[in-house]
N, C-alpha and C positions, 0 to 999 in steps of 0.2 A: 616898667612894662612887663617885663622876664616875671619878676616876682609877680606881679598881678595875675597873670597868663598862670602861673605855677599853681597859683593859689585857687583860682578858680579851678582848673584840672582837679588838685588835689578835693574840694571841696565837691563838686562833680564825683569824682572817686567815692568819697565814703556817702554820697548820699545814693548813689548806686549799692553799695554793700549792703549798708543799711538795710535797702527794699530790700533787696535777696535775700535778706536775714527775716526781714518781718515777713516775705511771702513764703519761707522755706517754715519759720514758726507756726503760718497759719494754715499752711498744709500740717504741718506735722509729719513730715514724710522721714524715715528712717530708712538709712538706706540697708544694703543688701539684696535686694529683690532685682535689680538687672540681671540677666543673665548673658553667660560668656558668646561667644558668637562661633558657637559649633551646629552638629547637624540636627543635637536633641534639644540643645538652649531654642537654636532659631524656631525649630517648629512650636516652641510654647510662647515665641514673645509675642504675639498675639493674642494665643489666653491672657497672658501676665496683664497685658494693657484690656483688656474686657474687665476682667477682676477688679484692677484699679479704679476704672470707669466704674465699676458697680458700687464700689464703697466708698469713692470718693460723693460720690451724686447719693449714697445714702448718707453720710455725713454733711452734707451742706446743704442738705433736706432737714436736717435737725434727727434722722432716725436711726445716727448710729454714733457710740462716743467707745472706742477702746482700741484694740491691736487684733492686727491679724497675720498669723504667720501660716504659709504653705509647704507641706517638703514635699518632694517626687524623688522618690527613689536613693530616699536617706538625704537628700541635697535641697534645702531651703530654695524656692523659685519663687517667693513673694512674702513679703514683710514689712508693715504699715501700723504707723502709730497715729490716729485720727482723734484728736477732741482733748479734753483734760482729767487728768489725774486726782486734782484737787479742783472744784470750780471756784471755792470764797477766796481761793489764793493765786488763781489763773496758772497754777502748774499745770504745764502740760504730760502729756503720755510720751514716754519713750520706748526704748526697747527693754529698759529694766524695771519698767512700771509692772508692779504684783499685784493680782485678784484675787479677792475672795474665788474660788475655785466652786463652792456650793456643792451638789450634787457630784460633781466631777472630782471628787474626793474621795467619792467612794473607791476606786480602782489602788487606790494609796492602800485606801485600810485593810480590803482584801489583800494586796502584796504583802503587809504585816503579818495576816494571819498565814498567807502562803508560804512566808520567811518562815514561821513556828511552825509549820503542818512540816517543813524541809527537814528542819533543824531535829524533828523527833519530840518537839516539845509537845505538839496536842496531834490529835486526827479531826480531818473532818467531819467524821462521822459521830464524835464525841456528845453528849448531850453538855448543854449548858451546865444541867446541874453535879458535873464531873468536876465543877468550878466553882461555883456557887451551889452548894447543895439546898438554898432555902430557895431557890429562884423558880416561881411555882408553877412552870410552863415545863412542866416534865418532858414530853417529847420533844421538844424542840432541839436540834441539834448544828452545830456550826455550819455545816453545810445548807440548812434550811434559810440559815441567818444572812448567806452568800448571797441568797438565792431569792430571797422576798419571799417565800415560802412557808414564813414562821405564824402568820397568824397572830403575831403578837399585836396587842391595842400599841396606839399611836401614840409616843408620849408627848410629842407637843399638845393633844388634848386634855393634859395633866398637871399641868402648870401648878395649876394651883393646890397641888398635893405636895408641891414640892419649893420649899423655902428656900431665899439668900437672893443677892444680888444676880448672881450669875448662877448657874445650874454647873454640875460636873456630870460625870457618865457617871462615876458613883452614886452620885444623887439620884440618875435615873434609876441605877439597879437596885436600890434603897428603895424608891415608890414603889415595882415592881413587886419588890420582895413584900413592902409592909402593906401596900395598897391592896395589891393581887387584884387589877381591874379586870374585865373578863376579855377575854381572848376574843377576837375578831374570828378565827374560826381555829378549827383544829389546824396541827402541824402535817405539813406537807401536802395538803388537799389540792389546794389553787394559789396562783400568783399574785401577790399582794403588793406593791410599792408601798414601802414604808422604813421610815428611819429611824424606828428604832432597832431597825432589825442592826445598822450598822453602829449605831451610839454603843450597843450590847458586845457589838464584834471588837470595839477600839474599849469597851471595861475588860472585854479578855485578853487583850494584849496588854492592858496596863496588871492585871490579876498574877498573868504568865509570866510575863519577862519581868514584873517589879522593877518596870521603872514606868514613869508617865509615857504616855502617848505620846506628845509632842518629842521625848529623848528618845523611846526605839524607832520614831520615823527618821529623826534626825540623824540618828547613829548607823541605822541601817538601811534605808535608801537616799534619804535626799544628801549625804555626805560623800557616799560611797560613788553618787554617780553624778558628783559634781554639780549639785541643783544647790548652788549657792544662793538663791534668792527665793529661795522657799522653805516654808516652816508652818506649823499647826498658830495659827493665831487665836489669843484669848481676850477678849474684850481692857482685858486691865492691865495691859500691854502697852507701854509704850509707841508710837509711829514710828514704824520705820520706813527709812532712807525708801523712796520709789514707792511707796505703799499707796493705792488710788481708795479713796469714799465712795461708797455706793449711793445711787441718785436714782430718783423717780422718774420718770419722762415729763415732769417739770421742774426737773435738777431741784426737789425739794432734798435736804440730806436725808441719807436713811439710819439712824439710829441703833446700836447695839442693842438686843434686850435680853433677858434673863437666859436664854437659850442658848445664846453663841458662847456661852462655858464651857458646853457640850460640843465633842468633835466627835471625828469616828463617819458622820455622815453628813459631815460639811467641813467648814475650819481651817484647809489648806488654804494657805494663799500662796502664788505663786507666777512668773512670767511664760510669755510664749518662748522665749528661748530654753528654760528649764523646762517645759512640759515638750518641747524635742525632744531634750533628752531622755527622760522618760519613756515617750515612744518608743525612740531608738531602743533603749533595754532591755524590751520585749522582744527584737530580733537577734539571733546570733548568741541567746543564748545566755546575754550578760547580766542579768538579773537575776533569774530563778532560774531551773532544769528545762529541758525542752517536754519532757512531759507532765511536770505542773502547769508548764503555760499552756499546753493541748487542753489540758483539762479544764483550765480555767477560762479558758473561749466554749468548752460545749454548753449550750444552753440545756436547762436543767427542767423547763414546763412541756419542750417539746409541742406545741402547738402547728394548726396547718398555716399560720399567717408568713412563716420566715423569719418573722421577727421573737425575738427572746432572750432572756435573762440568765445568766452566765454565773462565773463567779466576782463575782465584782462591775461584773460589763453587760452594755446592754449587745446585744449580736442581730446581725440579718442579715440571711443569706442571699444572696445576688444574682444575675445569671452570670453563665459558665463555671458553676462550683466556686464562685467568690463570695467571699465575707469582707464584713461591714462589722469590725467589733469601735464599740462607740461611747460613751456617755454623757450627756447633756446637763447642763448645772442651773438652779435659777434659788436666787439665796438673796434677800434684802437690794432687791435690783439690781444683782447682778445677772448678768443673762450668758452662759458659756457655752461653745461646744467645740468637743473633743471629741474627732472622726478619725479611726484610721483603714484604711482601705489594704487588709494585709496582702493579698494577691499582688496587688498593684503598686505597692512600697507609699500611698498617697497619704500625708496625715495633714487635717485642716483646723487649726486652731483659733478659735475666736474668742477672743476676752472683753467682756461689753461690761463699765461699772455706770450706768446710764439704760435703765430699764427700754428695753424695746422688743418685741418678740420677732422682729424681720430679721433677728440677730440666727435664728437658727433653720432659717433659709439658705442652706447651701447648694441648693441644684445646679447654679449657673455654672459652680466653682468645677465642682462633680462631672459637670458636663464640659467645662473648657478643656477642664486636664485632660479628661482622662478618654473624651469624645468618642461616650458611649454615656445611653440612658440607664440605669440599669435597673429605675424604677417606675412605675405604670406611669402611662399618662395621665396629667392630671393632679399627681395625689404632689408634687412638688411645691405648688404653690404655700402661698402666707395660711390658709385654713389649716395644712397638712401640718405645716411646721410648729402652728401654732395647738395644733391637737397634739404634737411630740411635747413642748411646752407645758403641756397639761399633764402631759405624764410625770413632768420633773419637778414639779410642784413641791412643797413641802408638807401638803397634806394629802393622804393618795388619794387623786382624781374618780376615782372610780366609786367612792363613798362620801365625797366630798359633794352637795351639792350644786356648787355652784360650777357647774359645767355649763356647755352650750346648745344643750339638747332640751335643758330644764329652765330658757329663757322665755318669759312669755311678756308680749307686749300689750299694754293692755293703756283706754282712752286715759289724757290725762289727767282727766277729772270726772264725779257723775255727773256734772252738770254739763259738761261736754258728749256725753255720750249718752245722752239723752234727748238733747240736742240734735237734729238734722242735720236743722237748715246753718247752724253754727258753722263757718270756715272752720277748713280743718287745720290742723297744729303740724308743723312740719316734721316732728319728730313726739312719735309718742312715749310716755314716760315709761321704764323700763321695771321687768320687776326679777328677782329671783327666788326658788325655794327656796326654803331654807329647815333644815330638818333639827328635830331636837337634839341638843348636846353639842351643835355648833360651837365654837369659840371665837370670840373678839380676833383675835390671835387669827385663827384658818382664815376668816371674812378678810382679815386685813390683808393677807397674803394674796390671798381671791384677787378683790379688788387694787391691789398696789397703793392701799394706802397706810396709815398710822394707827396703830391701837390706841394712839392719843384720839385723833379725829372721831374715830367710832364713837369714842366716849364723849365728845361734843354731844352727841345724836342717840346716848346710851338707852336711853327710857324707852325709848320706841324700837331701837334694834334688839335689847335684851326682850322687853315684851312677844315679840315677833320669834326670836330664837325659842324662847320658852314653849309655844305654841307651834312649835313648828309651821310659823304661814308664811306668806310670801313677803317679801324684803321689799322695799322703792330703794333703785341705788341712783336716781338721778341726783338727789341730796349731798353723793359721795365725790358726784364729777367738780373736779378743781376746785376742791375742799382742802386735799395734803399738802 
């Protein structure tokens, strides 16, 4: 009877563990994010539990798959690992799960070249061709290349100028040199988002220091300030340990392609706990000088919006004399942002490998901490964030046409809209411009789909590229 009674208990016991283990896996909750029970902890554990609520309920909506860590004032106050790493193998996300970083790499490559601007190795002011003397964009100067500034043409439009499996910066600076495509405008006119300006900036640090990219970043930041779980990643690279695939928003995988060779303005991959640190090394001093880092927060277009482009950072200004220095990533579905609020010591980091643009939505976060608006009403929502989205694009939105200004909907058929008395269709069929010189490549980025898929549909989207006319993209919906 003893042993019966025992055996039952014990078997009671591990099936209780059990659940707590499967319900603690299917949250995916990491911990750290409680906070102690003082007078500055107490007042946020209500934000903390808002926050949670907000990503948990985005997460089990299907609209959000990564990590999210918060610091207030150097001190981690929230940190959450939601959805999987891997989906074909059901790993899930931890706290040492690594992203592709995308756009939010750039802040890296500029610290490289700030490390060589310290060191006496270059100026900023240098022209390119101080280094490259055949590189045929004469004025351009590293400062310009900081700064979006350069005018230089896009080289993901060039693809096919440039041969091999995978692409190198060299590779880029070779089309450049033998191609000589024309320059999008002169140097230093207007603000340009474009990556070649940083692909250029990461062949000058391999040019200057003679050693690869990947070994001066390794050597001189990510070693030095303990960013063990971060490194330049190249497609013919091994997996490593905690490495998460990038997914579509119908977890189709996202595939390497000839570009991810290329670093300098993508290529980091890296965790929320190593992009704290990070942070943190821009205060106190520990990274660079205190007036390189002054310098590399001034924005450089000086515009009346607030918002502008730095050295490496995007910046905006706030009220009460606060800034907002920032950069947003979006690279083969991966969706990132990296906020820091220097005034206010606030840094928000979100690592999303599961395409979703509500990922760079943080007003609630902005507003729990720090309970203060500090930007207009209105402009916080999903349109806003998703216009910031646009800007981090890997083709720059602003010559790219497939924006959302140049959407036009039009009957789904002429027999339909010539038609009266026809019942109408409840959604009409979609179309976009699409201007000459497009690529397979930008459309797929555009849309989040495959440059395989396009090529199902090739004859009639080259046709239409060619001609610069209007695109049907309802063909594209849940096609990848």
């Amino acid at each position: 009877m003893v042993k019966g009674m025992r055996y039952i208990f014990l078997t009671f016991l591990a099936v209780v563990c059990f659940s707590l283990q499967v319900r603690a896996e299917d949250n995916n909750v990491s911990e750290g994010f409680l906070l102690r029970n003082d007078s500055l902890h107490k007042d946020l554990q209500k934000s903390v539990a808002a926050i949670d609520g907000h990503y948990t309920s985005l997460y089990q909506s299907g609209r959000f798959n990564g990590n999210i860590l918060i610091a207030y004032k150097g001190e981690t106050i929230y940190r959450k690992s939601l959805g999987y790493a891997v989906k074909s193998t059901g790993e899930r996300l931890t706290n040492e799960s690594s992203f592709q970083l995308a756009s939010t790499s750039k802040p890296f490559t500029a610290g490289a070249i700030l490390l060589l601007y310290e060191s006496g190795k270059l100026d900023l002011d240098d022209p390119v061709t101080e280094y490259y003397p055949e590189f045929p964009y004469k004025k351009v100067t590293i400062r310009h290349l900081l700064c979006h500034r350069s005018g230089l043409p896009d080289y993901l439009n060039y693809g096919g100028l440039m041969k091999g499996t995978y692409l190198s910066n060299q590779d880029v600076m070779d089309m450049f040199i033998k191609h000589r495509p024309k320059a999008l405008n002169g140097a230093n006119l207007v603000f340009k988002y474009n990556n070649s300006n940083y692909a250029v900036l990461a062949a000058l640090v391999e040019k200057i220091s003679e050693k690869s990219f990947a070994d001066f970043c390794e050597e001189n930041i990510f070693k030095p300030l303990g960013m063990k779980n971060t490194w330049i990643w190249h497609p013919e690279q091994a997996r490593k340990k905690g490495q998460t695939y990038g997914y579509n928003g119908s977890w189709a995988l996202r595939k390497p392609d000839k570009f991810d060779g290329v670093a300098g303005d993508k290529g980091v991959y890296s965790t929320a706990e190593d992009l704290l640190k990070w942070d943190q090394a821009w205060y106190g001093n520990k990274f660079l000088k205190a007036s390189t880092i002054k310098q590399s927060y001034e924005g450089q277009t000086r515009g009346s919006s607030g918002k502008d482009y730095a050295l490496g950072w995007r910046t905006q200004e706030l009220s009460g004399d606060k800034k907002m220095v920032y950069h947003n990533g979006w690279w083969h579905d991966y969706n990132i942002v990296f906020k820091r609020f220097i005034e206010d010591s606030l840094t928000i980091i979100i690592l999303s490998n599961k395409y979703n643009q509500s990922v760079y939505n943080t007003a609630m976060i902005e507003s729990a901490v720090l309970k203060s608006d500090y930007f207009e009403k209105g402009k916080n929502d999903l349109l806003f964030a998703q216009k910031e989205e646009e800007e981090e694009s890997e083709s720059m939105f602003d010559l790219n046409p497939f924006n959302f200004q140049n959407l036009v909907k039009v009957p789904a058929s002429p027999a339909t809209a010539a038609n009266t008395s026809a019942p109408k269709k409840e959604a009409a069929s979609q179309y976009y411009v699409v201007k000459k010189g497009d690529t397979l490549f930008n459309i797929s980025q555009r849309f989040n789909v495959t440059v395989e898929t396009l090529k199902k549909w090739n004859k009639m989207a080259s046709a239409n590229i060619q001609l610069g006319q209007k695109l049907l993209i309802d063909n594209l919906k849940g096609n990848d």
